[in-house]
N, C-alpha and C positions, 0 to 999 in steps of 0.2 A: 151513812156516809160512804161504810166500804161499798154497798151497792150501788149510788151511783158512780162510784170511781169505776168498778168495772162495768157499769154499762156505756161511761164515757171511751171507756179503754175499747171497748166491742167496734162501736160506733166510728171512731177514729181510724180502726183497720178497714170495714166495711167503706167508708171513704176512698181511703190509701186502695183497696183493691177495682175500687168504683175507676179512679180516676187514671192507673195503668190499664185497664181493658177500655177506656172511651182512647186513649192512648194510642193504643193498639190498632183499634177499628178506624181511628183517625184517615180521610182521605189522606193527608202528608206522609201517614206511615207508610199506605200502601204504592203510594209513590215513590218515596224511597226504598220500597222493597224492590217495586218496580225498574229502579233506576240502578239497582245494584246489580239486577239478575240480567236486563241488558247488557251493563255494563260489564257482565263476568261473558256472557255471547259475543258482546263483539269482540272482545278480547280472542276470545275462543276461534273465532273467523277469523279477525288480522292474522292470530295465528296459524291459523290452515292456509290462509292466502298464500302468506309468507313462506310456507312450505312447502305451497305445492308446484312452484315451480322450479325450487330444489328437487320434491319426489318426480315433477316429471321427466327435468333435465338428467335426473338418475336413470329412469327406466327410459329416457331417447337415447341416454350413450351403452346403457345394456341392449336395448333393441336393435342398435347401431352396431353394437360388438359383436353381439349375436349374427349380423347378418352376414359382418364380414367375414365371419366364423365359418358360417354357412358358403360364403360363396367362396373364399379359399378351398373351403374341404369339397366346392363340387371341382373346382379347379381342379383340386389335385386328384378327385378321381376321373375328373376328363383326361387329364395330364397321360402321354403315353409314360410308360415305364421304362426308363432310360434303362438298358442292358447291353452290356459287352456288343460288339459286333462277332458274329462267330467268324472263323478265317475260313477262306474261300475250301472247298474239298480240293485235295490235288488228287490230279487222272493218274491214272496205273502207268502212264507214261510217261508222268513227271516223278511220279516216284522210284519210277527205274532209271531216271536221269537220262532218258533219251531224249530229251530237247538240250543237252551237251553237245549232242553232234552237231556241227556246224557245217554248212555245205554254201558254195558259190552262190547260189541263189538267192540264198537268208531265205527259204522258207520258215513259215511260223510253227509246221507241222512235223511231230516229232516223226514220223513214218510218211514214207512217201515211194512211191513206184508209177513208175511212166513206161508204156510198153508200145514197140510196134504193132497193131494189132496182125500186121499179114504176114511181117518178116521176124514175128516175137522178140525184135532187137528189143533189150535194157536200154531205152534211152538215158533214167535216173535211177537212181535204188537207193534208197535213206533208211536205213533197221528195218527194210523188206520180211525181214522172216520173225521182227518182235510180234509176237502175240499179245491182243490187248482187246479189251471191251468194246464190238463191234456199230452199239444200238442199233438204230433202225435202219442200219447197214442190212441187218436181218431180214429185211420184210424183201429185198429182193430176193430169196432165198423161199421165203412163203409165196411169195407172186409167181414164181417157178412151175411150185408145186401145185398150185391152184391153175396155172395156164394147162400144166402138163396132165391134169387129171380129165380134162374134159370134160368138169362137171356141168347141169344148166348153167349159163350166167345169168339168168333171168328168173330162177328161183330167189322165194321172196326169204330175207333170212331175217330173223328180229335178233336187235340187242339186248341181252340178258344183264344182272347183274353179275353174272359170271365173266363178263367182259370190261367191267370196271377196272379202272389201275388200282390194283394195292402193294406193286414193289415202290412206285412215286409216287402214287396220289394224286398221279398228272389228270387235269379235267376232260371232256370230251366236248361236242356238241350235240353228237349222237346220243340222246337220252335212253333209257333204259324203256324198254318200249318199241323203239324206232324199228322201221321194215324198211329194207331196202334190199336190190337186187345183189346177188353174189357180183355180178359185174361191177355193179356202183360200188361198195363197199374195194374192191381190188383196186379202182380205180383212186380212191381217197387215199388207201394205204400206199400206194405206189407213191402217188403224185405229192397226196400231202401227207403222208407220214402218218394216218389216223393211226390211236392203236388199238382201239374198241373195233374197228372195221378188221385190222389184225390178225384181232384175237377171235374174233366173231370166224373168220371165215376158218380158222385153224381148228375152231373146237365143232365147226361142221362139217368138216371132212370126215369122209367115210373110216367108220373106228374114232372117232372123236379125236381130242386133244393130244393125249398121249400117244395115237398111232402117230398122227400129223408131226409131233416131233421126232418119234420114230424116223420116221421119213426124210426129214428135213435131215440129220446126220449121215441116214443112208445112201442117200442123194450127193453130199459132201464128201464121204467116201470113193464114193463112185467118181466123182471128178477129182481124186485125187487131192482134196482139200485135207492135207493130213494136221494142221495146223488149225481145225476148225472143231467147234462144238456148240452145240443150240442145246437150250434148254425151253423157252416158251417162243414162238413167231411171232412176237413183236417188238425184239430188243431193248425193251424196260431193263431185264435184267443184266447184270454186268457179268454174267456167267454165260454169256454169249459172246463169243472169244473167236477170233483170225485174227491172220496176217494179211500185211497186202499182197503177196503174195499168192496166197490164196482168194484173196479178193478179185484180183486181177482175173484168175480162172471163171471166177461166177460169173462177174460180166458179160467177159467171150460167151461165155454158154448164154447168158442170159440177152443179150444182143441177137442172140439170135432166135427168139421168139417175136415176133411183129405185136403181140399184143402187150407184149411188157414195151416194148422200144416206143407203142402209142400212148399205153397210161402212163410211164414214167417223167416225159414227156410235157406229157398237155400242161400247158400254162392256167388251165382255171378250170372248175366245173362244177356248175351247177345242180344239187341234187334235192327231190322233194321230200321231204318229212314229215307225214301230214299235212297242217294247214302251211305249215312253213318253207319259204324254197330257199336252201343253204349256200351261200356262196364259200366256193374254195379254191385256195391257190397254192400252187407247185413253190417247195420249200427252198426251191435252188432260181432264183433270181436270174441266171446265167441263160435260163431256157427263155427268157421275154430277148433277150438280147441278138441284134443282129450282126453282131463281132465271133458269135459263134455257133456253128452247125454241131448239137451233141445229139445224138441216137438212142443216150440211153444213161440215166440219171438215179441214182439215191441218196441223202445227204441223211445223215444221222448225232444223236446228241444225248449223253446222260453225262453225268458228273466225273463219274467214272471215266468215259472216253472222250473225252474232249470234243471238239468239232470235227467230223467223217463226211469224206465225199468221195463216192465213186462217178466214173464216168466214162462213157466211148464215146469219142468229138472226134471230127477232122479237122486238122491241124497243118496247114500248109503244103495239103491236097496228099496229108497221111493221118492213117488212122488210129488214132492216139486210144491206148486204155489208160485213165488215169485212178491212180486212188489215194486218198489224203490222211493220215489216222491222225486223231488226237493235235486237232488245230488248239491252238489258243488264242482266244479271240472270236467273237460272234462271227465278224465276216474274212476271219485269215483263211479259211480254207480255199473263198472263191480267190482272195487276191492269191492264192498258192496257184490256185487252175490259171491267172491272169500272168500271173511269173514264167510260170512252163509257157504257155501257149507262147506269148513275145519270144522266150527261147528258144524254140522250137520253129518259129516264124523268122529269126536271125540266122537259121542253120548254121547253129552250133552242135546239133546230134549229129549233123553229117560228117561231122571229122570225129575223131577217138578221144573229143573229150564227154563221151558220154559219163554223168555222172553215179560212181558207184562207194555211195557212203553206208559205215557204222557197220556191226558186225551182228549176228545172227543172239538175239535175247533170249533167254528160257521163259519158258510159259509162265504167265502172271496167275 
């Protein structure tokens, strides 16, 4: 009896496990396995959908923020860099308050002298004897000594790096390289103020740079220019010092070489530089002009000295030396020569109101 009870008991399991494994293997089960593990997928997907146009709207407004990021920050390094304005330099003439004096005329220019050239009358005299920073006041003083040497003018001279500006930093056109004849190069510096042409003809004078200044003071000397000093032959420096006074002297002497009174002159000229042919023009505007006959012209400009013009013109059939220190203003020096000359044309120097302003300054 107890043995078939447990072989019923055996039998009854072996069923029970018969009929969970057909269970199991059932097509239905594998379909509902089926239908679960899809349904855990699509789940899976709605949920990525669902997010990824949150994750993309995420990284469009990062990519977005980024770029504005980016283009601010090129902005702002394209951006110039706002900075103070520096305040204008004031000339040695404003800083000795020689544009104080006031004179009939209202010239702009703090020093002024007007001379008979035949009868040396003082037409005008404005701080005549202030000494101040002359610029390329100077170069007629080099053009002098370059006329009076006799050297070739047709010697070819090249510009060196030694003839670069390093008291301004002022540019040239004349590249470092460049030939051109002592003639040309006198002609440029007269006419237009080169200072590479300057300095070029100064440091090839016989004994170089240092005689050539030499010279330039000994010369000033000699004409009793006791109120003058050079330091380089092309007035960059501001340690190149007259009065007009003294200025007035130069001219006279200087007036009366024909080759200074042609190149100071000439309204243009053209010169070749290699492949390149240079156009240049005379810095005093006055000389295109048919309101006046001048003879003999230098106009000058640094920081230091304001706006400078010297000049010998005929003047209402007399022959005017004029000199102008320390204009303020680009073009007050010529309206200064336009003021005299109407003056001068009114004959007003013919009676005893010749004008005699401001008193005798110490050297700057």
């Amino acid at each position: 009896m107890h043995a078939r009870f447990r072989i019923a008991s055996r039998l009854s399991r072996a069923l029970a496990l018969l009929a969970v494994g057909v269970a199991l293997a059932s097509p239905g089960a594998h379909a509902a396995e089926r239908k679960h593990a899809v349904a855990k997928k699509h789940s899976t997907t709605v949920a990525a959908k669902r997010a990824a146009p949150r994750q993309a709207a995420v990284k469009v407004r990062h990519k977005t923020v980024s770029a504005k990021a980016t283009r601010v920050s090129a902005r702002s390094a394209k951006a110039p860099v706002r900075m103070a304005a520096e305040p204008a330099r004031l000339s040695f003439g404003q800083l000795a308050g020689l544009h104080e004096v006031s004179d009939p005329l209202d010239l702009k220019s703090s020093v002024a002298l007007v001379i008979d050239q035949d009868t040396k009358e003082v037409l005008l005299s404005k701080n005549d004897h202030a000494v101040l920073p002359i610029a390329s006041l100077t170069k007629l003083m080099t053009g002098l000594l370059i006329s009076e040497a006799r050297l070739p003018m047709d010697e070819p001279i090249t510009i060196t790096q030694d003839d670069v500006d390093t008291e301004k930093g002022s540019g040239s056109r004349l590249t470092v390289g460049a030939t051109l004849s002592r003639g040309e190069l006198l002609h440029l510096a007269l006419m237009s103020s080169e200072n590479r042409a300057a300095h070029a003809l100064g440091r090839t004078y016989p004994g170089g740079l240092e005689v050539f200044v030499q010279r330039m003071n000994a010369k000033a000397r000699l004409l009793g220019m006791t109120e003058t000093r050079y330091v380089e032959p092309t007035g960059l420096s501001s340690k190149n010092q007259s009065s007009a006074h003294d200025l007035a002297t130069l001219v006279n002497v200087a007036h009366g070489d024909p080759l200074l009174r042609e190149l100071s002159t000439s309204p243009s000229h053209e010169v070749a530089v290699g492949q390149r042919v240079l156009q240049y023009n005379n810095t005093n505007r006055l000389v295109k002009s048919p309101s006046w006959d001048i003879g003999l012209q230098k106009t000058g400009y640094i920081s230091e000295a304001g706006r400078c013009l010297v000049m010998q013109a005929q003047v209402a059939g007399r022959k005017l030396i004029m000199v102008f220190l320390d204009s303020a203003g680009k073009f007050s020096r010529l309206g200064d020569a336009e003021r005299v000359r109407s003056w001068v044309e009114k004959g007003h120097p013919g009676s005893s109101a010749s004008l005699h302003l401001g008193v005798t300054s110490p050297s700057s």
